[in-house]
N, C-alpha and C positions, 0 to 999 in steps of 0.2 A: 216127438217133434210135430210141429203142424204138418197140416196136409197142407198140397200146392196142386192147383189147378193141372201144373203142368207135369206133374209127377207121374211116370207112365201105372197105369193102374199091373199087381202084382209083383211090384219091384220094391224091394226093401225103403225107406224112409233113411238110414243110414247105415253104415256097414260099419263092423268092429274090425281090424285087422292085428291078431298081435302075431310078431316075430321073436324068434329067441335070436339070442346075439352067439357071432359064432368067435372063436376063440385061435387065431391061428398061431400053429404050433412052429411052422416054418418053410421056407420054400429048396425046392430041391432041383439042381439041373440034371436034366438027362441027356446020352449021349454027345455029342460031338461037341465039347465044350468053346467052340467055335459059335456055333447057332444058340441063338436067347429062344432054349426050352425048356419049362421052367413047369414045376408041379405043386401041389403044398398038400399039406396036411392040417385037421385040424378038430374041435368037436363042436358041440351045439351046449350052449350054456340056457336055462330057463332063464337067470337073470344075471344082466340087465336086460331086459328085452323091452323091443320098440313097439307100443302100441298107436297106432292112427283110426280117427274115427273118418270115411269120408260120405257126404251127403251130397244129392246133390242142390245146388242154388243158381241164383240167377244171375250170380257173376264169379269168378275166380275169388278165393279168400281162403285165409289158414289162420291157426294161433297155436301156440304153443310155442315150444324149445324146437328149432329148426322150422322154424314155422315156413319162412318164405323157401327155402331147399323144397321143403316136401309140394310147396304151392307151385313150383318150380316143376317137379316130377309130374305131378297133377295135369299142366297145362302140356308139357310133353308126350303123356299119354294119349290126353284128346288129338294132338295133333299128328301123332304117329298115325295113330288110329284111322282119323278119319274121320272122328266122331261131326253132327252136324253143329255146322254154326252156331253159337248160343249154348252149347253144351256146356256147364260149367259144373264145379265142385267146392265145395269147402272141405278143408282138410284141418281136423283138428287132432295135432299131435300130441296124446295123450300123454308117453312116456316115452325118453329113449336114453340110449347113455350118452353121454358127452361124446364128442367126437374132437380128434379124430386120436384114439387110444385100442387100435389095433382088433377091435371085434366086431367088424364088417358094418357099422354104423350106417355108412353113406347105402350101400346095396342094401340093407337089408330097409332102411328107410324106403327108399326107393322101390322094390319089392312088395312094400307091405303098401304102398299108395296106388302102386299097381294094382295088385289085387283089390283093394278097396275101390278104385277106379271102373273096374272088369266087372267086379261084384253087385256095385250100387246103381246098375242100369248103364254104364258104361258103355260096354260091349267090348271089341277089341279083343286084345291078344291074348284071351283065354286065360289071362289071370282072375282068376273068380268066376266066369263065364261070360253068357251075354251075347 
């Protein structure tokens, strides 16, 4: 990818993030079946799993399958955060399974733009670092 003036020197150019997709087994309540408490089980599948690449740019942007969801994630991250004004990303969603068919799609989507968010000079909440 080009270099950008504004790209802090030391900080990756783009981030890969892949997630495996998880697979749930079922949800289970515990004690007083009066109170909604509720646990699940479940495993970690390699595939489908959700890859995102994120960069960062000089304005919000994505592409791919869930494009605007993950651009979505993207812009919530910087705003949780903190991150300063003008901080933007593109988010390009390499792979993910369709949604929404039960193997954590949306979080794991979410998760993986996080990290890539954290990781690509982001900062914030420690997903990737920063």
């Amino acid at each position: 990818m080009a270099s950008s003036a504004s790209h802090p020197p030391g900080l990756p150019h783009a981030v890969e993030v892949r997630a495996p997709a998880r697979f749930h087994l079922g949800m289970f309540s515990f004690g007083d079946a009066a109170l909604r408490a509720f646990g699940g089980t479940g495993v970690m599948l390699d595939e489908p799993a959700t890859v995102v690449r994120v960069r960062r740019a000089s304005a919000f942007g994505s592409s791919g399958a869930g494009a605007a969801r993950a651009e979505g994630f993207a812009r919530a991250c910087a705003a949780s955060w903190g991150l300063p004004a003008g901080t933007a990303f593109h988010v390009d969603v390499v792979a993910a399974p369709r949604a929404p068919v039960g193997r954590g799609s949306g979080p794991q989507l979410a998760l993986a733009v996080a990290a890539g968010v954290g990781g690509g000079g982001g900062g914030g909440g420690g997903a990737g670092g920063g």
